[in-house]
C-alpha positions in Angstrom: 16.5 -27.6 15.6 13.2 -28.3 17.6 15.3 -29.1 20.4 17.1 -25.7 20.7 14.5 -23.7 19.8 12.4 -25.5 22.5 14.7 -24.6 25.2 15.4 -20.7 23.8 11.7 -19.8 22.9 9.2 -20.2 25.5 5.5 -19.9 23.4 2.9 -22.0 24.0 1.2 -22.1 20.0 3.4 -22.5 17.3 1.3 -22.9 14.5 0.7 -19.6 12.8 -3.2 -19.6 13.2 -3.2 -20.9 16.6 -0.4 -17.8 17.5 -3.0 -15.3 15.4 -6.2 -16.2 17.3 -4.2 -17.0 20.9 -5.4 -20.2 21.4 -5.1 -23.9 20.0 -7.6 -23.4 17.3 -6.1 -26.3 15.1 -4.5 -29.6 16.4 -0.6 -28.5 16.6 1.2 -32.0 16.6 5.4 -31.0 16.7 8.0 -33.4 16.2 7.6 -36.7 17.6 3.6 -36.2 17.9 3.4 -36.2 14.0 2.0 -39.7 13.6 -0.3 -41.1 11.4 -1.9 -42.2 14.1 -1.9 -39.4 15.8 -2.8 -37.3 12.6 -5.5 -39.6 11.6 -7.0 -39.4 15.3 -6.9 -35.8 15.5 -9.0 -35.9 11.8 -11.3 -38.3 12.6 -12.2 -36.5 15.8 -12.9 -33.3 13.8 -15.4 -35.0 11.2 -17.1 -37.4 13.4 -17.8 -34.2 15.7 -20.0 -32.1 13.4 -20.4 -29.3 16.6 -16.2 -29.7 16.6 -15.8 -29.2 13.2 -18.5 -26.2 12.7 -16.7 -24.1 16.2 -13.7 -25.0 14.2 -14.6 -23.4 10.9 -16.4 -20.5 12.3 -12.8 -19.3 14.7 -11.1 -19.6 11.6 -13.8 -17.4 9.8 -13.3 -14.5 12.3 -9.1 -15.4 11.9 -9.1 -14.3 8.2 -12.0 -11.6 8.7 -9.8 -10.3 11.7 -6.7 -9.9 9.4 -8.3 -7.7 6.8 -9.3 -7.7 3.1 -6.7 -9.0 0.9 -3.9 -6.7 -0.4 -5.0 -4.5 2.8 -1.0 -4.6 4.1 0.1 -3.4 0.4 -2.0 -0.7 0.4 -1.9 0.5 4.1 2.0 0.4 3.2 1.7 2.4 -0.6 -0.2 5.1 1.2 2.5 5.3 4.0 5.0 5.8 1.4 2.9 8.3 -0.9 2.6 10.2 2.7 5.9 10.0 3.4 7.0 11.5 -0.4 4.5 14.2 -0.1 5.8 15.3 3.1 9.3 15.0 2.3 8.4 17.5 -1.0 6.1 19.8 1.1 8.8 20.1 4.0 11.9 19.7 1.3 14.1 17.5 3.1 14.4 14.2 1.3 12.8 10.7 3.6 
């Protein structure tokens, strides 16, 4: 599946944070990269680097703040669909 999808879909980031923000945020290891060597390296780097880990935490902080409050997609979607029913009774033509 990797394979394929390697060769069809050309993006750089695949993890979903590192796609959000635009940049490797987060270690991404794919495929034959997931190690636990490789996982335990790219850990260890984070906590024995206190500046790493701290640039690390505060990109993620402006991720989630960037994305909205909670429930903000519900609600930006209920009040499409309220506008939509009120327009479809004030214009009589059903939406």
């Amino acid at each position: 599946t990797h394979w394929l999808a390697d060769r069809l879909i050309k993006i750089p980031l695949v993890g979903l944070v590192n796609i959000v923000a635009g940049e490797e945020v987060v270690p991404e290891l794919i495929q034959h990269k997931v190690t636990a060597e490789n996982i335990s390296s790219e850990a260890l780097a984070i906590l024995r680097t206190p500046e790493k880990e701290q640039a690390m935490r505060e990109r993620l902080l402006k991720i989630r703040e960037s994305l909205g409050e909670p429930g903000v997609m519900k609600a930006v979607a209920k009040r499409i669909a309220d506008f939509m029913v009120e327009l479809s009774a004030n214009e009589k033509t059903p939406v």
